[in-house]
LUMTORVO-343540 format. One record per atom (N, C-alpha, C): residue in one letter; x, y, z; residue number from 0; atom name. Coordinates in steps of 0.05 Angstrom, whole numbers. Layout:
N
a:X:Y:Z:NUM:CA;
...
//
This chain:
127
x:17:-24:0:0:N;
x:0:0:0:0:CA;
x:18:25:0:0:C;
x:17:44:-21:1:N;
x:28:69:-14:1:CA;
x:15:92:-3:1:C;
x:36:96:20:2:N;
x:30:118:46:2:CA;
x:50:141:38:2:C;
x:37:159:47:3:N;
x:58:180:57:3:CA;
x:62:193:88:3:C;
x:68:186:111:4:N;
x:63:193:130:4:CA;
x:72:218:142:4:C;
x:67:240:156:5:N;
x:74:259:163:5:CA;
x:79:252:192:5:C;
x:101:270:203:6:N;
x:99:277:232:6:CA;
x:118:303:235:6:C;
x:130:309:265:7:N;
x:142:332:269:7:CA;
x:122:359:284:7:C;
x:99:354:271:8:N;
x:75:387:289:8:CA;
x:75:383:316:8:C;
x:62:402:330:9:N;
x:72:407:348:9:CA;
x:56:440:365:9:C;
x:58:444:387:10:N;
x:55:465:402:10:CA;
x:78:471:388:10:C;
x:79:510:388:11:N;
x:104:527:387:11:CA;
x:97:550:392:11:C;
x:109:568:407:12:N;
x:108:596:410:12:CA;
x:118:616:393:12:C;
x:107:638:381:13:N;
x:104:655:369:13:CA;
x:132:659:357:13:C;
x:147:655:341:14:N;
x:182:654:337:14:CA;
x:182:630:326:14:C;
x:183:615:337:15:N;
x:189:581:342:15:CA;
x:197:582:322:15:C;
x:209:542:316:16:N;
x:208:524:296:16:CA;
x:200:502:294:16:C;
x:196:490:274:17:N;
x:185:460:280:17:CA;
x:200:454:254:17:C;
x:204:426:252:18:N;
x:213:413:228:18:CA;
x:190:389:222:18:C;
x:183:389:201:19:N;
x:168:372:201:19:CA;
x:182:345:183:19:C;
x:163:321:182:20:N;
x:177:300:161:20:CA;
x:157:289:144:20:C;
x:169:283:121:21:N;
x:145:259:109:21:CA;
x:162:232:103:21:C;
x:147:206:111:22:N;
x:156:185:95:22:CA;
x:144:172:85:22:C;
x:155:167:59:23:N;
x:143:149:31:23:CA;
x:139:123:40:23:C;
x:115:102:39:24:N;
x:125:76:36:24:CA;
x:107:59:20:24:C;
x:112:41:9:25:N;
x:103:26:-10:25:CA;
x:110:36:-45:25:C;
x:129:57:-46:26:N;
x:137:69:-73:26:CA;
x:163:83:-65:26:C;
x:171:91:-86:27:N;
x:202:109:-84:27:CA;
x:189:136:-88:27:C;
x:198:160:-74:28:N;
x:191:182:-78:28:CA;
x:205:191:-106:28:C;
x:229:175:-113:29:N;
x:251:203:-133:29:CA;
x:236:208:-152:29:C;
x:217:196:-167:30:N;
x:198:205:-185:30:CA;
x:181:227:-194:30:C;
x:176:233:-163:31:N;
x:150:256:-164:31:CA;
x:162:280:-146:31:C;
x:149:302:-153:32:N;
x:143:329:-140:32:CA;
x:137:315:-111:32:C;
x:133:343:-96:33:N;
x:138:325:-70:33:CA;
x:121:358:-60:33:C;
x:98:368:-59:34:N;
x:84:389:-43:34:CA;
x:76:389:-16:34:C;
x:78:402:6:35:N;
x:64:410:20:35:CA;
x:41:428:25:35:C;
x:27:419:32:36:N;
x:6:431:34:36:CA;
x:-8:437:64:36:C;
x:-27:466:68:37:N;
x:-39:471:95:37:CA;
x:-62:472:94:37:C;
x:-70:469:114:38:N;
x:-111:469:113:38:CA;
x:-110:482:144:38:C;
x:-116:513:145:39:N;
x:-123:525:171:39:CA;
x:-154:516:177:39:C;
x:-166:525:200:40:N;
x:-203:516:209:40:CA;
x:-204:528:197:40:C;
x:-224:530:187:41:N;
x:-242:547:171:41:CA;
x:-242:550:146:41:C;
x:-207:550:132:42:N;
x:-201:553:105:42:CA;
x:-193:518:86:42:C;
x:-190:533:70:43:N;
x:-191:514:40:43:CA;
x:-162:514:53:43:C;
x:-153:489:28:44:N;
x:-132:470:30:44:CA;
x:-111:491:14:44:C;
x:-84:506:26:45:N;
x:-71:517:15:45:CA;
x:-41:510:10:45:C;
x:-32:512:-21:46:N;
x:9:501:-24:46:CA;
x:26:514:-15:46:C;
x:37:508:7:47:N;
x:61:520:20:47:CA;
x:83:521:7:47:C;
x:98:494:-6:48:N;
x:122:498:-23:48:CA;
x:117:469:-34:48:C;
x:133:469:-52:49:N;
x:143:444:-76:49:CA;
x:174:447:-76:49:C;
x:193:419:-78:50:N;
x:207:412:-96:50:CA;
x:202:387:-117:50:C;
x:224:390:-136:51:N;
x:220:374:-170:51:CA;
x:226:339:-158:51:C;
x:230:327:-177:52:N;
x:244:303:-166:52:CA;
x:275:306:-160:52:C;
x:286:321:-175:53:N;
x:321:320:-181:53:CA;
x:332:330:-149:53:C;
x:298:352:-136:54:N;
x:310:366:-108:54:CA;
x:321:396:-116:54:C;
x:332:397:-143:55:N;
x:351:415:-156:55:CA;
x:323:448:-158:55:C;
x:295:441:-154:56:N;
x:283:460:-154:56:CA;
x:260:459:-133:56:C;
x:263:493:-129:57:N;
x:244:492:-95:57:CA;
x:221:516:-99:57:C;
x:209:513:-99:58:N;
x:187:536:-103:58:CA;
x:172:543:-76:58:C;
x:165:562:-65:59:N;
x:153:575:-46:59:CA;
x:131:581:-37:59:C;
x:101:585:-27:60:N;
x:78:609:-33:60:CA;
x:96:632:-12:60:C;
x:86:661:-33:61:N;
x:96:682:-22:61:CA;
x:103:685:14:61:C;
x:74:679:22:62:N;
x:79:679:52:62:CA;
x:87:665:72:62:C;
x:105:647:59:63:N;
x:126:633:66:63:CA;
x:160:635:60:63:C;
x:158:655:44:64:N;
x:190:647:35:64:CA;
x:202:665:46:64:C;
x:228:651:53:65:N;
x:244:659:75:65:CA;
x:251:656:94:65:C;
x:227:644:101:66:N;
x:216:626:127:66:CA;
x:223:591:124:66:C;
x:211:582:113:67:N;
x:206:553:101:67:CA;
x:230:547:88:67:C;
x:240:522:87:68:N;
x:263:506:70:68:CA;
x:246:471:68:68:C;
x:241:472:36:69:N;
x:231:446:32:69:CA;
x:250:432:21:69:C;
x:255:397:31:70:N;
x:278:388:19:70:CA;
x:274:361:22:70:C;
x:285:347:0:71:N;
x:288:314:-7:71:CA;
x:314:297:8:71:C;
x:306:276:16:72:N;
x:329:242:22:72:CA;
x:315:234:2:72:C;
x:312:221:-28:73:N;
x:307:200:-39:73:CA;
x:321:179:-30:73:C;
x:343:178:-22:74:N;
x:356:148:-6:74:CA;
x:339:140:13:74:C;
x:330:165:33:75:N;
x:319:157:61:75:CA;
x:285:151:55:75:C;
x:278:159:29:76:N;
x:247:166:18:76:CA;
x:238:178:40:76:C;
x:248:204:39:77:N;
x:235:218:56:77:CA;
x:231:252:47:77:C;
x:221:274:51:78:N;
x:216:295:50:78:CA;
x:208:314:74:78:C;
x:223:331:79:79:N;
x:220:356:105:79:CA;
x:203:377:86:79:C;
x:205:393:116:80:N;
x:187:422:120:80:CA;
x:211:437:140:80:C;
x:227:451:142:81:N;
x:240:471:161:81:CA;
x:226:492:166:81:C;
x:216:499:187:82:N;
x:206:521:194:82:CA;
x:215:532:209:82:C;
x:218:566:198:83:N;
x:227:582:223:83:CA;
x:209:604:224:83:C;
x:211:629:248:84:N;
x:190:647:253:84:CA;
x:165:639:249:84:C;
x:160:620:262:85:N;
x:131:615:264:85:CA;
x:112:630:280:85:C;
x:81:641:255:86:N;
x:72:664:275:86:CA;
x:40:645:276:86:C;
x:19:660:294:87:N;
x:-12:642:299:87:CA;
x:-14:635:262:87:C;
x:-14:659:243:88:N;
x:-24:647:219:88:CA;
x:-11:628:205:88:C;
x:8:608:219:89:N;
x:14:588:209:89:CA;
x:-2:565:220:89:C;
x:-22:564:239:90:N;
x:-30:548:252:90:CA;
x:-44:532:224:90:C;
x:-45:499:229:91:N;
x:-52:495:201:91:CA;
x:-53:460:209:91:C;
x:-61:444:193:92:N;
x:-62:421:185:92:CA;
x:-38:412:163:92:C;
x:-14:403:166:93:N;
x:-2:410:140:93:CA;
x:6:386:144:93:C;
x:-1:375:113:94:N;
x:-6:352:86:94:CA;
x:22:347:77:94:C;
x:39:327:67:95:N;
x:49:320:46:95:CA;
x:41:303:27:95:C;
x:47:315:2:96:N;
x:28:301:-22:96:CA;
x:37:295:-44:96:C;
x:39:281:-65:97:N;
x:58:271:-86:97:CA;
x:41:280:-108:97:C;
x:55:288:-124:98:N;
x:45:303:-145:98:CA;
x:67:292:-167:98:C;
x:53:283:-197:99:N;
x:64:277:-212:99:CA;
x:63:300:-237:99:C;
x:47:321:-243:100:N;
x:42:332:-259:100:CA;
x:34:367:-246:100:C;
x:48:393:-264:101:N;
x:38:411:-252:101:CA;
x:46:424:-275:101:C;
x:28:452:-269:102:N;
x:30:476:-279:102:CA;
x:47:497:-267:102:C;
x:52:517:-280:103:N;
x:59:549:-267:103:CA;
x:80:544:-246:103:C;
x:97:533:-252:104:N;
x:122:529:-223:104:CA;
x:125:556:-226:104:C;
x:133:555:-202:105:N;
x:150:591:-201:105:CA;
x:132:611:-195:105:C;
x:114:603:-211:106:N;
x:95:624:-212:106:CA;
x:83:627:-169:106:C;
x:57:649:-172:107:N;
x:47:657:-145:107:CA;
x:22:631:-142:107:C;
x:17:620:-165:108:N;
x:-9:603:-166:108:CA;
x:-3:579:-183:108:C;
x:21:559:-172:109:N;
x:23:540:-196:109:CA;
x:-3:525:-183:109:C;
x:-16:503:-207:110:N;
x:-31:487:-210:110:CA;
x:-16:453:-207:110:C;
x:-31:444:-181:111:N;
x:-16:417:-174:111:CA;
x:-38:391:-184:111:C;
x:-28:377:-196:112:N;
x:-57:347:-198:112:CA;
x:-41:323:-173:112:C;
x:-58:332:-152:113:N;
x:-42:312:-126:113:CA;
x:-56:287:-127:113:C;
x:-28:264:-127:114:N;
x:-42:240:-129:114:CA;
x:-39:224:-102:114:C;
x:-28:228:-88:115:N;
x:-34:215:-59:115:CA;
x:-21:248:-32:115:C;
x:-34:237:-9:116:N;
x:-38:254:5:116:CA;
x:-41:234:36:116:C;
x:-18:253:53:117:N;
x:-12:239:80:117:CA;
x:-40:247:98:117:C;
x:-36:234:124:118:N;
x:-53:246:137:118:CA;
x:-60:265:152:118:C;
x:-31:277:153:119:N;
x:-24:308:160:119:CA;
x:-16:311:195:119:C;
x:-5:330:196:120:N;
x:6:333:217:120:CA;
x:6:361:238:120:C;
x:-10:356:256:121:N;
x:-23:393:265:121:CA;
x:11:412:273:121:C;
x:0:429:262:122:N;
x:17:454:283:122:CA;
x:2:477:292:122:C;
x:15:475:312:123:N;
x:-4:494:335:123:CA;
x:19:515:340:123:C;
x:9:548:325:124:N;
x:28:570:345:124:CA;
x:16:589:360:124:C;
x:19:590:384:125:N;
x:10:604:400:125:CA;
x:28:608:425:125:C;
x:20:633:442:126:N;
x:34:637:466:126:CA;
x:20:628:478:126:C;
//
């Protein structure tokens, strides 16, 4: 069966960090895009960052970059989240999800066709 499992969330205070993880199993990640994704209460399911398969490319959403470092082990089949300055509007449900096909990299609004999706992993920031 292929999984992708998340962990790493967490309580954190207003600053913080958390690192998050994903691991692949039942497939090899090196193939596919590799997105994260957030789902705050209330809101729709939003893309935090992507890298390619090669790792060699990292794309951002604006209100994350700078902050966030997304990054590949294909040896380890695994995929992070680095987070730093974490503020309440990061509070979120955040997904890793395998994506084989996309639009608009780079762009403010690429288009992802996600074909599997972990079960996500809370982060909580607050004082």
């Amino acid at each position: 069966q292929e999984q992708l499992v998340e962990s790493g969330g967490g309580l954190v205070q207003p600053g913080g960090s958390l690192r998050l993880s994903c691991v692949a199993s039942g497939f090899t990640l090196d193939n596919w895009y590799i997105v994260w994704v957030r789902q705050a209460p209330g809101k729709g399911p939003e893309w935090v960052s992507a890298i390619n398969p090669d790792g060699g490319g990292r794309t951002y959403a604006d209100f994350v970059k700078g902050r966030f470092t997304i990054s590949r082990d294909d040896k380890e089949n695994k995929a992070y989240l680095e987070m730093l300055s974490l503020n309440p509007e990061d509070t979120a449900l955040y997904f890793c999800t395998r994506v084989e096909k996309l639009t608009g990299w780079g762009t403010s609004s690429p288009k992802f066709e996600y074909d599997l999706w972990g079960q996500g992993t809370q982060v909580t920031v607050s004082s």
